[in-house]
C-alpha positions, 0 to 999 in steps of 0.5 A, a space after each residue: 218609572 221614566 223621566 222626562 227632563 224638559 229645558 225650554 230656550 227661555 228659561 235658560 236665556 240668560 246662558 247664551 247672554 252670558 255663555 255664548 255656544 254653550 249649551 245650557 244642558 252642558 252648563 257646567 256647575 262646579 265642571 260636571 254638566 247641569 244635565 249630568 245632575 238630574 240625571 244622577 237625581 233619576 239614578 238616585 230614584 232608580 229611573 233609567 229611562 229617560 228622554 231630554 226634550 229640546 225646542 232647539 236641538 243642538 248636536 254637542 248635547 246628544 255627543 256628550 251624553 250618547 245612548 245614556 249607557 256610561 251613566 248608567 241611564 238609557 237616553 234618549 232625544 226629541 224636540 218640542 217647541 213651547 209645550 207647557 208640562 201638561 202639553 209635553 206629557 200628552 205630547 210623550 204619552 205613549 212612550 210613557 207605556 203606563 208607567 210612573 212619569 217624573 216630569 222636569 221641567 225649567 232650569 232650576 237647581 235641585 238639591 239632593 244628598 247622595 249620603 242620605 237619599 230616599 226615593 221619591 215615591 206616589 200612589 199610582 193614582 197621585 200626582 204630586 208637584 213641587 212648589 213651582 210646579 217644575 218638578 212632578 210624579 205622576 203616578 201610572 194610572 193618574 190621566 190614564 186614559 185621558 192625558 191632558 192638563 194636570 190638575 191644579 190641586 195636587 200634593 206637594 213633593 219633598 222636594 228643594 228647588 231653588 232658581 237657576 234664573 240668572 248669572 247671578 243664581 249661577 254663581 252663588 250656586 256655584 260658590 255653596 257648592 265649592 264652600 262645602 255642600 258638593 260633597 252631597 253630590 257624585 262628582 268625579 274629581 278625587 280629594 285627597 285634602 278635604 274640601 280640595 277636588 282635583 281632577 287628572 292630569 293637573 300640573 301644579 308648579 312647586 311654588 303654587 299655593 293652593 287654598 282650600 276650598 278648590 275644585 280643579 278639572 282635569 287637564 289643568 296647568 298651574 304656573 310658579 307662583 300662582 295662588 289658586 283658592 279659596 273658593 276657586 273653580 277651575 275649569 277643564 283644559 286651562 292654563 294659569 300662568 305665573 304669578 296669578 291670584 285666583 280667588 271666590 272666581 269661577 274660571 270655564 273651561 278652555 281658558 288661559 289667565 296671563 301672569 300677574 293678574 289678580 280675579 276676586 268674585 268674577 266669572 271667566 269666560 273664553 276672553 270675558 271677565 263677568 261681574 257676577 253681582 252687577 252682570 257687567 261683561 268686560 271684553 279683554 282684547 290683549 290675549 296674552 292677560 286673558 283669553 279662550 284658548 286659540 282658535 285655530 280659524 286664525 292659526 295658520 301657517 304664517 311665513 316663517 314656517 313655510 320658510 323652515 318647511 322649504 329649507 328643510 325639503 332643501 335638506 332632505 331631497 337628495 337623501 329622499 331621492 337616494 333612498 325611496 326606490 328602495 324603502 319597503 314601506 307605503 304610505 297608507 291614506 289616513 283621514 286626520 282632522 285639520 282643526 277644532 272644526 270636525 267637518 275640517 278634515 283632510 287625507 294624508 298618506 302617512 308611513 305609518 307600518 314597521 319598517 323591515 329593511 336597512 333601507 327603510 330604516 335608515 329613511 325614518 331615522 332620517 324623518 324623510 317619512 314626513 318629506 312629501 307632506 313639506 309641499 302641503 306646509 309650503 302651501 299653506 294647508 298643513 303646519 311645521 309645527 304644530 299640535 299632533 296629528 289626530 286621525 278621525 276616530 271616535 276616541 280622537 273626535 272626543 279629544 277634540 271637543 276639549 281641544 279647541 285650539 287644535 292645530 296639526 302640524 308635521 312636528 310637535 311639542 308632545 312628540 319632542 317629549 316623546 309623549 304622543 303615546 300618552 294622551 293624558 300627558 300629550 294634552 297637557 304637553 300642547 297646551 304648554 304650547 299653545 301660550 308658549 310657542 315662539 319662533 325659537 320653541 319652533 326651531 327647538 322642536 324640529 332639531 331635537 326631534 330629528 336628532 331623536 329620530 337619528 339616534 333611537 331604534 326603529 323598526 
């Protein structure tokens, strides 16, 4: 059996309203993507090959999801415009191969209990659709020959829809789920208190208080005092500052809640508070009460860091001087990306291999290695301090996509800590930093980490 799964830009116009650059394949519902439940629902009816139809296409969809192979499925991606699903099959027909079809098409939610799931299943010479017509099987010879409109009478499939129409359907969608009916789906967080979801990586302040029910992504920080739940969803790479009183509220992911606030039955949005009763969309200005996590297009390298960068090229010139002409070490040309944009990237030569002379090591030591990028700071185009440097790689690039507020700089947070080898702890490391750099953070970030490079082993 194949699948197609068919979301029309209209059915789901609501999601750009409401969620402006999501895309509404990657909606996230309790923090795994809308399209991710379908495709466990193909999975559970032993269908692996599959092809997501989009009428305009968007590049994030086909990154996230890839050839399909690490959830088990085989994807693959086309395009049409305003295709009913009679027209989209005869569109596909021949990648269809007499085969049985499971059509999906529309945005609804579909409910299904992985403890408890038997397979769909259709004579070869049936077709069978739901109520609404959003879900059919089409059996191999049914229009074999001739694949045009479907039939109006056909049978009906066992099958519970509900609407997926509105930011109203959204969030009550999303609160069964976090009050107890997600345990009839693969999610990937871990209990180890029923009815609490956690995902990896989170750091949960001792004086927090965390209510069940609560569903936690990964990469999440929770500051002292905070009350998290009940029925609280927290999204991926977020920061709740100290103090604050989340309940019945779905926070997305990539966001900072300020200390001392107190959301009850809303929805959090880059720096939108959504009433999901009224649909009222209230705009925060004052970052520091609500706010997406910064975008780098105005993280900059403002004057006091130009300033620390020429002050400590002053310091360290006459040793740069002294000792090049005899380190034995070369700067290798390595591509790293210059923000959240991808396509922003720009190439450093960077002292990256052992060093195997006194001369060279006492130049590391001294972190003359990142001297000659201090000009680029002064410049402009680099920062002091900043996030870590990320070479452009596939695994960095994936980093990248949950990093939005990614901004490189020759010193950083992460790297203070000694933890830029461990990217679970290096994320949550720079998003601490992100809400709490100041100009003295900054200069404690630089001093300590020089001593560290003074006083530890290098080779």
């Amino acid at each position: 059996m194949k699948c197609i799964i068919s979301c029309p830009a209209a059915a789901a116009a609501w999601v750009g309203q409401y969620f402006y650059g999501m895309p509404r394949y990657l909606l996230p519902i309790c923090n795994k993507p809308y399209l991710e439940y379908l495709i466990d629902f193909c999975k559970l009816n032993n269908i692996s090959d599959i092809k997501i139809i989009s009428d305009d296409a968007d590049p994030q969809i086909e990154r996230h999801f890839g050839d399909g192979s690490t959830f088990g499925v085989s994807l693959s991606y086309a395009a049409s415009t305003n295709l009913r699903p009679g027209e989209l099959m005869a569109h596909h027909f021949g990648a269809i191969a007499h085969d049985d079809l499971l059509m999906i098409s529309g945005m609804f939610w579909l409910k299904y209990d992985v403890r408890d799931f038997k397979p769909l299943e259709t004579p070869p010479d049936v077709m069978m659709s739901s109520a609404n017509g959003e879900v059919m099987l089409i059996g191999r010879n049914f229009n074999d020959t001739t694949p045009g409109e479907f039939r109006a009478e056909v049978p009906e499939l066992p099958l519970e829809l509900t609407q997926l129409a509105s930011i109203q359907d959204f969030y009550a969608i999303s609160m069964r789920l976090v009050n107890g009916e997600l345990v009839k789906f693969s999610v990937h967080s871990y209990k180890n208190v029923d009815h609490v979801y956690m995902g990896q990586n989170i750091a949960l302040d001792n004086s927090a208080d965390i209510i069940p029910p609560v569903v936690i992504d990964d990469v999440v920080q929770v500051s002292s005092g905070a009350h998290i739940g009940p029925a609280a969803i927290i999204g991926g790479n977020s920061f709740i500052d100290s103090d604050s009183a989340i309940r019945e509220t779905v926070i997305m992911g990539n966001s900072y809640i300020g200390s001392n606030l107190e959301l009850i039955g809303k929805i959090v949005y880059r720096n939108m508070v959504i009433d999901p009763k009224s649909g009222i969309t209230l705009d925060i200005v004052d970052d520091f009460l609500l706010a997406q996590v910064i975008d780098t297009e105005h993280k900059g390298c403002d004057f006091i860091q130009r300033l620390g960068a020429f002050l400590l090229w002053m310091a360290q010139i006459s040793p740069f001087l002294l000792l090049r002409p005899f380190v034995r070490i070369a700067c290798d040309p390595v591509t790293c990306f210059l923000g959240c944009n991808e396509e922003r990237n720009i190439k450093l030569k960077l002292y990256i291999k052992p060093a195997n002379s006194l001369a060279s090591r006492l130049f590391k030591k001294l972190s003359l290695d990142r001297f000659h990028l201090l000009g680029m700071v002064m410049r402009g185009r680099l920062r002091l301090v900043g996030n870590l440097l990320l070479a452009v790689t596939p695994a960095n690039r994936k980093v990248l996509e949950q990093f939005p507020d990614y901004a490189p700089g020759l010193f950083s947070y992460s790297e203070m800590l000694d933890h830029a080898n461990d990217p679970m702890q290096r994320e949550m490391d720079e998003l601490f930093y992100v809400y709490h750099e100041t100009v003295g953070l900054n200069c404690r970030i630089i001093i300590k980490t020089l001593l560290r490079n003074l006083m530890k082993a290098t080779g």
